[in-house]
LUMDRENSE-234050 format. One record per residue (C-alpha): residue number from 1; residue in one letter; y, x, z. Coordinates in pm, 1 decimal, decimal comma, padded with zeros to 6 digits. Layout:
! LUMDRENSE-234050
k NUM; r a; c2 Y; c1 X; c3 Z
...
This chain:
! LUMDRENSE-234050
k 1; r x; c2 -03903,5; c1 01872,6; c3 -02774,4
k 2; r x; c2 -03890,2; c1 01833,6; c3 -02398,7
k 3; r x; c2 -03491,1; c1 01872,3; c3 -02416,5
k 4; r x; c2 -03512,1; c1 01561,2; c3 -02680,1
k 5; r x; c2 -03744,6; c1 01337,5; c3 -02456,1
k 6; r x; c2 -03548,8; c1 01417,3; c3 -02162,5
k 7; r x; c2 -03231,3; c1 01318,4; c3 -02353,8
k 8; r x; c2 -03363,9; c1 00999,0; c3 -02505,8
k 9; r x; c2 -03497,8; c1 00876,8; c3 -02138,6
k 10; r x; c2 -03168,8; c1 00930,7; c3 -01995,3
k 11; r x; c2 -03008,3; c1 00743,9; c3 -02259,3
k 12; r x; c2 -03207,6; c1 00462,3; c3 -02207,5
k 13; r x; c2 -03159,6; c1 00456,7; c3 -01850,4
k 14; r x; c2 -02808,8; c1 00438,3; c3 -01918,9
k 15; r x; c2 -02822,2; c1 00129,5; c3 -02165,8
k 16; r x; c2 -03028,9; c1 -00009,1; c3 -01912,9
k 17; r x; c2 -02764,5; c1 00004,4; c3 -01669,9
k 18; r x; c2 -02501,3; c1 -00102,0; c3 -01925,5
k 19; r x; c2 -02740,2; c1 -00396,9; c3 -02025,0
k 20; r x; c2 -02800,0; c1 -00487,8; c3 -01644,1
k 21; r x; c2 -02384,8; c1 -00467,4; c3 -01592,3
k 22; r x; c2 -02300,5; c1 -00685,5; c3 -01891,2
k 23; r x; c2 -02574,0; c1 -00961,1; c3 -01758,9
k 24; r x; c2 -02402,9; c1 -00946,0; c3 -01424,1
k 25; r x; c2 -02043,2; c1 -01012,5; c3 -01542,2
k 26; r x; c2 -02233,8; c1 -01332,5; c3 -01794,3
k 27; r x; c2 -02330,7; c1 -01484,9; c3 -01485,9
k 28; r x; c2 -02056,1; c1 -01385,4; c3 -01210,7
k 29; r x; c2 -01967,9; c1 -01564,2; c3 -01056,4
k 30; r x; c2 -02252,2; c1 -01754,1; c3 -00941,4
k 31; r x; c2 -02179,3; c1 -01816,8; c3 -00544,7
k 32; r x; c2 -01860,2; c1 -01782,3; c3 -00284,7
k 33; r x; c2 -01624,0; c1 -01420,7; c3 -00295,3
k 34; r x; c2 -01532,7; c1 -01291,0; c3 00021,3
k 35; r x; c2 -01195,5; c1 -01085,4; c3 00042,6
k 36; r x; c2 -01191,0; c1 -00865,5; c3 00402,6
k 37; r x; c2 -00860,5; c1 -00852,1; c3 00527,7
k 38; r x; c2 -00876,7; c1 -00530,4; c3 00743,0
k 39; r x; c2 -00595,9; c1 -00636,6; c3 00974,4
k 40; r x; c2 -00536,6; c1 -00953,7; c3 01209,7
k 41; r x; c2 -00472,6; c1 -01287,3; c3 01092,0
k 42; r x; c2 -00046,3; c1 -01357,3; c3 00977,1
k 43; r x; c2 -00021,2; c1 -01011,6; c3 00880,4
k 44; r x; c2 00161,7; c1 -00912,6; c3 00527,7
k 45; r x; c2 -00174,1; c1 -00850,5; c3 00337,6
k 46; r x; c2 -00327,7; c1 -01130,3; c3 00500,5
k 47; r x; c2 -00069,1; c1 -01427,1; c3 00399,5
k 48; r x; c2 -00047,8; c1 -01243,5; c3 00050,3
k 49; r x; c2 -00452,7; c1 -01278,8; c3 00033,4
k 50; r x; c2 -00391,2; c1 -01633,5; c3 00198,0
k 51; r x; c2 -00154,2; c1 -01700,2; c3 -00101,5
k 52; r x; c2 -00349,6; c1 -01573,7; c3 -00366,1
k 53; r x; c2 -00688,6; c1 -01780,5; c3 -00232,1
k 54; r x; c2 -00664,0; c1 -02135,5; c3 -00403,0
k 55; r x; c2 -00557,0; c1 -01977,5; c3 -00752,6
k 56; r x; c2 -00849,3; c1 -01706,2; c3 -00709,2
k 57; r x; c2 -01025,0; c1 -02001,4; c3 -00655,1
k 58; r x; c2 -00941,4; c1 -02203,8; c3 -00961,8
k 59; r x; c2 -00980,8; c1 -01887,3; c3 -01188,0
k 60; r x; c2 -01339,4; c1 -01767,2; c3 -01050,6
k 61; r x; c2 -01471,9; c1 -02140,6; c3 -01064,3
k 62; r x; c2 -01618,0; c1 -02013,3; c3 -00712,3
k 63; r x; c2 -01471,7; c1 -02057,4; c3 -00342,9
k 64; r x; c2 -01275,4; c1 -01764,2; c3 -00202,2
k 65; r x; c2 -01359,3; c1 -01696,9; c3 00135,1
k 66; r x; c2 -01106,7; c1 -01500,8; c3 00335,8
k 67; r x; c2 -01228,0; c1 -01291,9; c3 00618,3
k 68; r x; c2 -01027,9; c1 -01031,7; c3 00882,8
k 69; r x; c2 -01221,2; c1 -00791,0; c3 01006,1
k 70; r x; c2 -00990,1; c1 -00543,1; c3 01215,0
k 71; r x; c2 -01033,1; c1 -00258,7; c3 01417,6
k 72; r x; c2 -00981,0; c1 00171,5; c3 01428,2
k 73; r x; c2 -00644,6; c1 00121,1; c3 01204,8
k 74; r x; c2 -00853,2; c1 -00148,9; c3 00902,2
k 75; r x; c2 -01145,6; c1 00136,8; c3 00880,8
k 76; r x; c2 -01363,3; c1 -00139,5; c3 01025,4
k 77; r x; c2 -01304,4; c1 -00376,4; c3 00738,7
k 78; r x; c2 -01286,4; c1 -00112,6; c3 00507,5
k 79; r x; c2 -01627,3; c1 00031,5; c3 00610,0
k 80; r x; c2 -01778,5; c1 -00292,8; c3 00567,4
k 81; r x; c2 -01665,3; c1 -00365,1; c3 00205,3
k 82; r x; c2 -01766,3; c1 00021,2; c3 00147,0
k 83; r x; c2 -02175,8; c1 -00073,3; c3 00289,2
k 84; r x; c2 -02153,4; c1 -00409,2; c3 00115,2
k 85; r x; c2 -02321,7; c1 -00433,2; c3 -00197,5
k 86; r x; c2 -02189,6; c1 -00302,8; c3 -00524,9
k 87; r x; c2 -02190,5; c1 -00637,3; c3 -00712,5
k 88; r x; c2 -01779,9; c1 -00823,3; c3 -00712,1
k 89; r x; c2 -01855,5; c1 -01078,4; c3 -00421,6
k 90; r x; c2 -01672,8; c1 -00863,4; c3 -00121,5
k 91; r x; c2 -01415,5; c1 -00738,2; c3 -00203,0
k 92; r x; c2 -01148,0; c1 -00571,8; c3 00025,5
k 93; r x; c2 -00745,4; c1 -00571,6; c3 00026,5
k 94; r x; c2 -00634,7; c1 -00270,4; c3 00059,4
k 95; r x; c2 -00254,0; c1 -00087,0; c3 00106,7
k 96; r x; c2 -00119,8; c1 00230,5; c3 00180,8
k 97; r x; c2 -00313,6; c1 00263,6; c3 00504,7
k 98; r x; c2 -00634,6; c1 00201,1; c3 00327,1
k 99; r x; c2 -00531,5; c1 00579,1; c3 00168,2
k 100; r x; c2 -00378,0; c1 00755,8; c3 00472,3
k 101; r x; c2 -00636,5; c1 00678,5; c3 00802,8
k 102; r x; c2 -00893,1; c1 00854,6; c3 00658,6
k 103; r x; c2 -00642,7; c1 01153,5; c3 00653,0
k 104; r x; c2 -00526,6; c1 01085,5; c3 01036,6
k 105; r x; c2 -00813,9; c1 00942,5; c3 01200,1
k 106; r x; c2 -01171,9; c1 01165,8; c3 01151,7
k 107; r x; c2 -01358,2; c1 00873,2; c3 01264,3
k 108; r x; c2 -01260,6; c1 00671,9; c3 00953,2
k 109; r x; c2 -01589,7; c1 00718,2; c3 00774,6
k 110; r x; c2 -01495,8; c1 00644,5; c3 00441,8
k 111; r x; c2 -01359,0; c1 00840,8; c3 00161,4
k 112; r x; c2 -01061,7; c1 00577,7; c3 -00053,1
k 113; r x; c2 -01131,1; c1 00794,3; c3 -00389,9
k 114; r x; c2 -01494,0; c1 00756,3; c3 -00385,4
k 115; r x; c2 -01608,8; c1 00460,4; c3 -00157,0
k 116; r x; c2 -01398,2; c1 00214,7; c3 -00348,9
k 117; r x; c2 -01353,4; c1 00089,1; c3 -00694,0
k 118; r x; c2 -00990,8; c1 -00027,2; c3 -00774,1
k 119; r x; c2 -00994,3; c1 -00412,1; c3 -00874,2
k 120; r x; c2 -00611,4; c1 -00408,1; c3 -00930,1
k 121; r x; c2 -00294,9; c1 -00401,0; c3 -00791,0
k 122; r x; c2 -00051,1; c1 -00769,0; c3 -00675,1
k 123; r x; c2 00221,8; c1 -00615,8; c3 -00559,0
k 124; r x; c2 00491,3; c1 -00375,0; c3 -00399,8
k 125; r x; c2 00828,4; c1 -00384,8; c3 -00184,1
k 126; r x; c2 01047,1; c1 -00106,7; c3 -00133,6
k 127; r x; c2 01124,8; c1 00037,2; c3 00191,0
k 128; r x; c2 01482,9; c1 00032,0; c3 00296,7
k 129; r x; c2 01676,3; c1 00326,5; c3 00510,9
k 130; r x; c2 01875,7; c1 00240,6; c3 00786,5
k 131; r x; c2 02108,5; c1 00426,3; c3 00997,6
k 132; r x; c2 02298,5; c1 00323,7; c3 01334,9
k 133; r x; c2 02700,8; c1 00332,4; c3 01244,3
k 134; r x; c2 02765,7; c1 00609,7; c3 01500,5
k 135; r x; c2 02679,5; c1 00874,0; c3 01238,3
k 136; r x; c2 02936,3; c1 00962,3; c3 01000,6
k 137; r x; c2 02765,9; c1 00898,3; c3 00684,2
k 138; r x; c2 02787,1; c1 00571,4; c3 00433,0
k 139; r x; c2 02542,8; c1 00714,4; c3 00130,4
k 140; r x; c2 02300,3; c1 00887,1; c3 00160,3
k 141; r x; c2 02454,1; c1 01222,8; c3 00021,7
k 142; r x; c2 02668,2; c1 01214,2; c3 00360,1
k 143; r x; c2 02351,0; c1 01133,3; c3 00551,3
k 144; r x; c2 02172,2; c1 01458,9; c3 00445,9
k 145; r x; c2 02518,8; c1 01687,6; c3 00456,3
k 146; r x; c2 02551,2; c1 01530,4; c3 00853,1
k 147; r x; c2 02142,8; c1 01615,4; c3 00939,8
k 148; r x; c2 02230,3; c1 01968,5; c3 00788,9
k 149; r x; c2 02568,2; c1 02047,4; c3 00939,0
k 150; r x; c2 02399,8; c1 01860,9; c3 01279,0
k 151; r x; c2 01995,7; c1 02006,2; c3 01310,7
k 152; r x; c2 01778,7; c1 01878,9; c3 01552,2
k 153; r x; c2 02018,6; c1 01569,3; c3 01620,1
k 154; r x; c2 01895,1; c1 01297,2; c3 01436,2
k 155; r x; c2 01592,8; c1 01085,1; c3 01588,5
k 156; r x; c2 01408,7; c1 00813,9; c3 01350,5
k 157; r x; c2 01172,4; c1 00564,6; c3 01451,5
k 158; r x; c2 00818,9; c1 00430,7; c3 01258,3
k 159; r x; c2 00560,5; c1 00185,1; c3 01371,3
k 160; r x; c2 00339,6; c1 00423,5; c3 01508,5
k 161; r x; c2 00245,0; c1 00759,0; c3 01419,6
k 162; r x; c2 00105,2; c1 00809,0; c3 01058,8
k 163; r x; c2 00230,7; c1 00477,8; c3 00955,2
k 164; r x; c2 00417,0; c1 00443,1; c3 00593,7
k 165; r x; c2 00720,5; c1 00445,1; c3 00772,3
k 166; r x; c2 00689,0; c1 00769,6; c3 00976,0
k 167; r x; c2 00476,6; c1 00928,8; c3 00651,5
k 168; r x; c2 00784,8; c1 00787,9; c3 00431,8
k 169; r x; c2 01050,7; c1 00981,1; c3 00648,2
k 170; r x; c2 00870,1; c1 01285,2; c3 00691,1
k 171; r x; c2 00860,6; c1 01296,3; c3 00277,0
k 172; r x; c2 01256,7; c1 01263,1; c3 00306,5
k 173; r x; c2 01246,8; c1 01537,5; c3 00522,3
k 174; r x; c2 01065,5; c1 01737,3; c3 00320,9
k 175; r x; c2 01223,7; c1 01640,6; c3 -00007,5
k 176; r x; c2 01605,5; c1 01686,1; c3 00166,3
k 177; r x; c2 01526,0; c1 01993,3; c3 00351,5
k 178; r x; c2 01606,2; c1 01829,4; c3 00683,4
k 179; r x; c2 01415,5; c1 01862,7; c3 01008,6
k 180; r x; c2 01494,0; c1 01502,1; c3 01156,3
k 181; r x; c2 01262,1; c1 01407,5; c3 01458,5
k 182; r x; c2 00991,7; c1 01172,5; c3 01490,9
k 183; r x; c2 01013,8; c1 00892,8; c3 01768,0
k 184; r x; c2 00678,8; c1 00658,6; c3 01740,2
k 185; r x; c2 00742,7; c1 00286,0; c3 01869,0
k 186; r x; c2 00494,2; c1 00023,9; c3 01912,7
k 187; r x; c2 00538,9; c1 -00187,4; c3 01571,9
k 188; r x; c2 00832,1; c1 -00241,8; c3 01333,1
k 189; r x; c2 01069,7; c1 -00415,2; c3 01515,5
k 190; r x; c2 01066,9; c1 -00210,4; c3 01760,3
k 191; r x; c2 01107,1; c1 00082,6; c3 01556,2
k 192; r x; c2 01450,5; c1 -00097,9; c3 01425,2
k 193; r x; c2 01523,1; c1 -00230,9; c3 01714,1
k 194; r x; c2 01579,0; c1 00096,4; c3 01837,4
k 195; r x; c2 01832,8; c1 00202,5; c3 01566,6
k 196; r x; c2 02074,2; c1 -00080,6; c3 01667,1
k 197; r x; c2 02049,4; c1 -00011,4; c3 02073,7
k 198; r x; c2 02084,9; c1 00400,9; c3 01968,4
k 199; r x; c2 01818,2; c1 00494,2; c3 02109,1
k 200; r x; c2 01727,9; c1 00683,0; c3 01765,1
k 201; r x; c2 01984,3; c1 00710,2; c3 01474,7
k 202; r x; c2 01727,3; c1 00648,0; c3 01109,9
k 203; r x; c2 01417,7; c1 00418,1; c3 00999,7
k 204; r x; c2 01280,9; c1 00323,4; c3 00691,4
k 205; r x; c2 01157,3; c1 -00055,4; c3 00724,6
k 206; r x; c2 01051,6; c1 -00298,3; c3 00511,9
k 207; r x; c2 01373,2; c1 -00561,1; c3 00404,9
k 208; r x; c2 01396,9; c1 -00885,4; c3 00545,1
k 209; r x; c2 01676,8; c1 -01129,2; c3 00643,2
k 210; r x; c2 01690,1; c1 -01028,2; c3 00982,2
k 211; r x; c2 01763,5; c1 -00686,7; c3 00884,8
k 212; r x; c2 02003,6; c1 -00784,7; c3 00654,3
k 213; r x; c2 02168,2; c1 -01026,5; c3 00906,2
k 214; r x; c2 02190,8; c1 -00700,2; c3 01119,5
k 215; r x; c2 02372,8; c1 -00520,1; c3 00830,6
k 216; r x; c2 02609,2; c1 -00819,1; c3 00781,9
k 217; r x; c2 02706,8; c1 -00798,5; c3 01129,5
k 218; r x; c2 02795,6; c1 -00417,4; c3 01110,5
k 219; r x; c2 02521,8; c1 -00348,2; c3 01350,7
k 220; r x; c2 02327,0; c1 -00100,3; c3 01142,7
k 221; r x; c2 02354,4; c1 00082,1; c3 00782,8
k 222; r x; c2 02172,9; c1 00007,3; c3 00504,0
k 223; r x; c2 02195,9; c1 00316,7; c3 00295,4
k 224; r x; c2 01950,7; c1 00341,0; c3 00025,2
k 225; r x; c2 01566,1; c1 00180,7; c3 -00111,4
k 226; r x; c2 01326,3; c1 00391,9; c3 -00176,1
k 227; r x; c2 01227,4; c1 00216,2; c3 -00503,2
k 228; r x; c2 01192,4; c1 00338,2; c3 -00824,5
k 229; r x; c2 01526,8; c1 00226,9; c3 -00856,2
k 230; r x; c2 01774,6; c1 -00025,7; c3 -00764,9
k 231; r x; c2 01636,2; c1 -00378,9; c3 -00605,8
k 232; r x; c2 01735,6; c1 -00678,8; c3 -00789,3
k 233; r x; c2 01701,8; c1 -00853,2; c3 -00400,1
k 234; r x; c2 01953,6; c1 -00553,9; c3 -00263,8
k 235; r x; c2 02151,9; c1 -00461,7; c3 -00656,4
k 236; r x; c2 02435,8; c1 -00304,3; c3 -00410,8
k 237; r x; c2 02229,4; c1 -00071,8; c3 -00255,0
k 238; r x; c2 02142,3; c1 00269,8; c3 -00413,0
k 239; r x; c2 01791,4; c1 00392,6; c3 -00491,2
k 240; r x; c2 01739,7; c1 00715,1; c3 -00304,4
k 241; r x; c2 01665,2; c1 00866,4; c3 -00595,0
k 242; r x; c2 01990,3; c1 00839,1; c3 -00739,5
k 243; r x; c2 02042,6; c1 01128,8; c3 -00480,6
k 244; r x; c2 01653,2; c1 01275,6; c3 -00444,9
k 245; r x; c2 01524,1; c1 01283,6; c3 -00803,5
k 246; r x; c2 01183,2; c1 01102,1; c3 -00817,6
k 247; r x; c2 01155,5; c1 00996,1; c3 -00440,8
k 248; r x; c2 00943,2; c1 00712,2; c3 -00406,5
k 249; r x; c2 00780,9; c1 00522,4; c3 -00185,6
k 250; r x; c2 00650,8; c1 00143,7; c3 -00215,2
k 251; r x; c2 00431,7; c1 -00006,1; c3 00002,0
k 252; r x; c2 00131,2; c1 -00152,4; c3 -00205,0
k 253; r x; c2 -00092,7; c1 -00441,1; c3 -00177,8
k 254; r x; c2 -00451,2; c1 -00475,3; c3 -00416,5
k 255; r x; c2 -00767,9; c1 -00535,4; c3 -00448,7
k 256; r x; c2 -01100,2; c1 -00318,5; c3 -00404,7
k 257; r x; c2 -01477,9; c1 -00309,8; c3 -00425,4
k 258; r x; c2 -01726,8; c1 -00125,9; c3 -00323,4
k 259; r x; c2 -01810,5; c1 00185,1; c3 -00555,3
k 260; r x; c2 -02062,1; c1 00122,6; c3 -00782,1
k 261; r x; c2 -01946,4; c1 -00243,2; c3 -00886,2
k 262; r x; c2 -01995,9; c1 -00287,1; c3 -01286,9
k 263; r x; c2 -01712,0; c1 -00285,6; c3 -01455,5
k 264; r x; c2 -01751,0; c1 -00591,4; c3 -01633,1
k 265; r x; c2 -01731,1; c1 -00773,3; c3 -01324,3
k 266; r x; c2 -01453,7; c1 -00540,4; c3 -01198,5
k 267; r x; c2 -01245,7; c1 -00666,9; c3 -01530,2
k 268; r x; c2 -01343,5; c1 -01028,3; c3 -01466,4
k 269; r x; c2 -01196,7; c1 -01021,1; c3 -01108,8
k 270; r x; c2 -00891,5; c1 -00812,3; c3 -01271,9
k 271; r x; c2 -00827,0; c1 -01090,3; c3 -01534,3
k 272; r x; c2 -00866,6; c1 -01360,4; c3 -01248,2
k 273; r x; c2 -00628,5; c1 -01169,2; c3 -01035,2
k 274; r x; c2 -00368,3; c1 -01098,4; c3 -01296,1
k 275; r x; c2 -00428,6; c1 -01514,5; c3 -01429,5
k 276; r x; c2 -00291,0; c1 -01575,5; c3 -01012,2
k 277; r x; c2 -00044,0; c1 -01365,5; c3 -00970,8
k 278; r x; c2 00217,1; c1 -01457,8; c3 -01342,4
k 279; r x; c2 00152,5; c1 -01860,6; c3 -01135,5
k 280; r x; c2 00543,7; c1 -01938,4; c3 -01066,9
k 281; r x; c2 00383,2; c1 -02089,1; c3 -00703,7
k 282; r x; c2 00275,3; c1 -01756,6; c3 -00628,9
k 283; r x; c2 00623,8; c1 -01537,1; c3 -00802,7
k 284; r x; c2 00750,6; c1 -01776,8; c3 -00599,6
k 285; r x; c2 00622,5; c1 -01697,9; c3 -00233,6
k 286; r x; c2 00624,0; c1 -01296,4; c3 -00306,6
k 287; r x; c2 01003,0; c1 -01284,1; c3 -00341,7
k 288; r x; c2 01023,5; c1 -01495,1; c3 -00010,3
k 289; r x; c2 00777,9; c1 -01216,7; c3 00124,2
k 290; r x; c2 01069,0; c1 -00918,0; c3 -00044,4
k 291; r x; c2 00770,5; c1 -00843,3; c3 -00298,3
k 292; r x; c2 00744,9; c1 -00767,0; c3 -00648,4
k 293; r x; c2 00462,6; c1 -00875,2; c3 -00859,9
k 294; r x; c2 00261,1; c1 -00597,8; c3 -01040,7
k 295; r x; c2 -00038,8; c1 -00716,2; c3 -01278,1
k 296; r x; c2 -00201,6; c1 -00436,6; c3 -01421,8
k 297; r x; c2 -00572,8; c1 -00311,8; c3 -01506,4
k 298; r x; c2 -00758,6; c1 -00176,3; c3 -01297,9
k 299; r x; c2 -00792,4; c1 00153,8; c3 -01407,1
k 300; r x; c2 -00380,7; c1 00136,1; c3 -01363,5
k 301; r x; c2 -00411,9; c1 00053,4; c3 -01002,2
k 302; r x; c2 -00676,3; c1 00321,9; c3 -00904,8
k 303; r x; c2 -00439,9; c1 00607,2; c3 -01041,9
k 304; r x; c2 -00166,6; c1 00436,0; c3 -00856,7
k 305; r x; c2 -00399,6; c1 00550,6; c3 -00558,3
k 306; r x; c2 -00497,2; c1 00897,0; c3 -00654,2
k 307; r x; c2 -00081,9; c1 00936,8; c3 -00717,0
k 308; r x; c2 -00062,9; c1 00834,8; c3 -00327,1
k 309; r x; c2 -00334,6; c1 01002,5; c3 -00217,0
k 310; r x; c2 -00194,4; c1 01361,5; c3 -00348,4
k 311; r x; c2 00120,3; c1 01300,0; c3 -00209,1
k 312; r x; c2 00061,9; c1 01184,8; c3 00105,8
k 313; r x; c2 -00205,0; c1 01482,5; c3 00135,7
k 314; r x; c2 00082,3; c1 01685,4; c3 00067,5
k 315; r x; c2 00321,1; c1 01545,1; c3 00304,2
k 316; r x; c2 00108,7; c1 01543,8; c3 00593,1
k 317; r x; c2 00010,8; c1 01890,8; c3 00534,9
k 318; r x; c2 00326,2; c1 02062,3; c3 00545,6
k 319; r x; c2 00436,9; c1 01796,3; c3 00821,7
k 320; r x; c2 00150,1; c1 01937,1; c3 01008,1
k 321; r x; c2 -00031,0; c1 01641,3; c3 01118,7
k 322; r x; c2 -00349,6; c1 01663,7; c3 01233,9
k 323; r x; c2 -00623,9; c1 01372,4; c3 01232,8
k 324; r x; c2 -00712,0; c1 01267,3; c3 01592,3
């Protein structure tokens, strides 16, 4: 009897909570969204955000309020979303970092499996490998056969340590069975720049006409993308895993809240999200920005996280990178 009355109070609680949920999502939105934009004003995730704002707008019936909070690699922004409360009007953008700092940095103070609830993924771009035309290689088969025949020669550059880039190569590494060398710059260009003066010899970048001005001119290689596969921006260019079965790496861009948020409202930002991103204005400015657009549920997008969150767990581990 007490195992029934115990059974039929829980139960209760829980349409209570369902009840309280669905009322939420009747009346949401009532008042302004903020999106945090853990990273400084002009960034990638910040004009995408910027882009998606009026449409958001139009879609929610509310004003979208765009805010950067930066600071400790986005944990500051993302820490603030995480304390906010649980009820669809802050919301955070979030990427691949939003996974990896608290891997590389102790003081992140959030957790991006638990402390967030996926809203849904806008978009992805591939990365693209370069190489400086002093090493023998024109495909990436070559590439790998030249790193083996040659250990301990080849240098690549990344934005930084733990960045996509240097996280992206390491994986290559891994998944070739090479042991090419790490070289941390101070940003992106820089970390190309450096493959066209020789000063290292490989980097995986994000596209962009400059780059491919650069490859025009013969100044650098552009081997492979690191796509699913081919680009239809780059249809030349092979996918890496035409040579590496199943290597993949995209950089992401979507939308979170803070665990906890009903998921009635969760499905009513989704839909508003998904509404924004099939608008031609905005297909529009994401292939100017290399992107591709990726509507999806949100349930879609937060296993696109777990997948990233396993591998780059993996990758750092046998990398052997310890969080500072």
């Amino acid at each position: 009897m007490m195992f029934r009355r115990q059974w039929l109070a829980m139960s209760a609680l829980a349409l209570s909570a369902l009840a309280l949920g669905n009322a939420q999502a009747d009346t949401f939105p009532s008042r302004p969204i903020k999106i945090v934009v853990p990273f400084a004003a002009g960034g990638t995730g910040d004009v995408l955000i910027r882009t998606l704002q009026e449409p958001l707008q139009r879609h929610l019936g509310q004003p979208i309020i765009v805010e950067n909070r930066l600071g400790a690699s986005g944990s500051m922004g993302t820490v603030f979303v995480k304390n906010s409360q649980a009820d669809g009007y802050t919301l955070l953008q979030v990427g691949n970092s939003t996974v990896t700092t608290p891997m590389l940095q102790k003081t992140a103070n959030y957790d991006s499996q638990k402390d967030l609830a996926p809203v849904g993924l806008i978009a992805t771009t591939p990365m693209v490998f370069l190489l400086n035309p002093v090493v023998p290689a024109t495909d990436i088969k070559q590439l790998i056969d030249y790193a083996k025949a040659n250990p301990g020669e080849l240098e690549f550059s990344s934005a930084g340590r733990g960045s996509l880039a240097h996280l992206a190569t390491e994986s290559f590494n891994q998944a070739a069975g090479l042991k090419m060398v790490f070289v941390p710059y101070q940003g992106a260009s820089q970390a190309v720049n450096a493959v066209l003066a020789g000063e290292v010899k490989v980097a995986l970048t994000t596209p962009s006409d400059a780059i491919n001005a650069f490859v025009s001119a013969g100044r650098v290689r552009m081997l492979a993308v690191s796509s699913e596969k081919r680009s239809p921006l780059l249809p030349d260019v092979p996918a890496i895993s035409e040579t590496l079965p199943n290597f993949v790496v995209n950089a992401f861009f979507g939308l979170s809240a803070p665990a906890g948020t009903p998921p009635a409202v969760i499905a009513k930002l989704n839909g508003a999200l998904n509404k924004s991103i099939a608008e031609p204005a905005v297909q529009e400015k994401l292939k100017v920005l290399g992107m591709f657009p990726r509507p999806g549920d949100a349930k879609s997008f937060g296993d696109l996280m777990a997948r990233d969150h396993a591998l780059w767990t993996s990758v750092i581990a046998k990398a052997g990178i310890e969080a500072e």
